[in-house]
Every structure is written in structure tokens, then in C-alpha cells.
N, C-alpha and C positions, 0 to 999 in steps of 0.2 A: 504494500500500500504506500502510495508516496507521502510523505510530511505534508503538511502545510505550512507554508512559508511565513514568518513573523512580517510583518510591517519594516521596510527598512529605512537607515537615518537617513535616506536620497528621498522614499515615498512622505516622511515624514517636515522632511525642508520643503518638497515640490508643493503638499498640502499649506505650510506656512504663508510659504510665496504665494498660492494663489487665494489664499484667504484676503493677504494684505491688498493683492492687485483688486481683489475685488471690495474692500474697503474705503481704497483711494480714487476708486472710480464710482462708489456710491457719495463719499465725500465732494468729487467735482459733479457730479450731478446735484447735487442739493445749492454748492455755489452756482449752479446754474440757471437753478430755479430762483435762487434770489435776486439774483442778476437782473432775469428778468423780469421781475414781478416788482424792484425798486427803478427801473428802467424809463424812462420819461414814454409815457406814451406815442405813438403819432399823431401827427395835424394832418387830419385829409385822410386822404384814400389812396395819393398820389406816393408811388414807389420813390422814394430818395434818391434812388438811384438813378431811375430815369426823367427828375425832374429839371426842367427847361430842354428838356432833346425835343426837338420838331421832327415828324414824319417827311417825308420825301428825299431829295439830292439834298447833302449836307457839302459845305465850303471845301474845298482844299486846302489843306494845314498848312502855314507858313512855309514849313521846310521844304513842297513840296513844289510851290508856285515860286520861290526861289530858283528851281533846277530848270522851272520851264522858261522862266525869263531869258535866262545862260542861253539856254539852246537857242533860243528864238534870234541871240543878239547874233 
């Protein structure tokens, strides 16, 4: 009949480790939650991100109407 093998010091660190991993990742979710929930609200509905971009053909970026200038001279 074979033994049954004890728990060893590698299974018993690997258990440690991923207890703490799972600690410190309950601990940044809870800053997360307060993050956002102290977090100023939005003004609007409008995305920050995409606030003052206009739909259609947008300018040419300086650096860009510089290079055409060159060629053109």
C-alpha cells in the first residue's frame, strides 16, 4: 500500500504566498472602491475624453503642414 504523503515546507510557503496574494488584492480592491465612491462625480453625460473633438475632417497638425510647405517651395 503506498504512504500518504505529509504536506511539505514548498506546499506549505506556496499556501502562504497565495493567501497573502490574495489579501493584497482584496486590500486594493476595497482602495478601489473608495477611490471611487470619494471621487468627484461627472458634469454631463459628455465622455472627458472626447470633449471638444468635432465629427468630420479634422486640421492637419502643425508638424505636418510644415513638411508640405518645404515640398511645395
Amino acid at each position: 500500500m503506498p504512504k500518504t504523503s505529509r504536506p511539505t515546507s514548498n506546499k506549505r510557503a506556496r499556501e502562504k504566498a497565495q493567501a497573502e496574494r490574495k489579501k493584497e488584492k482584496e486590500q486594493r480592491r476595497a482602495e478601489a472602491r473608495e477611490r471611487k465612491a470619494n471621487a468627484p462625480a461627472r458634469s454631463g453625460d459628455e465622455d472627458p475624453d472626447l470633449a471638444g473633438m468635432v465629427a468630420g475632417p479634422q486640421p492637419k497638425p502643425d508638424w505636418l503642414e510644415d513638411i508640405d510647405e518645404e515640398t511645395e517651395s
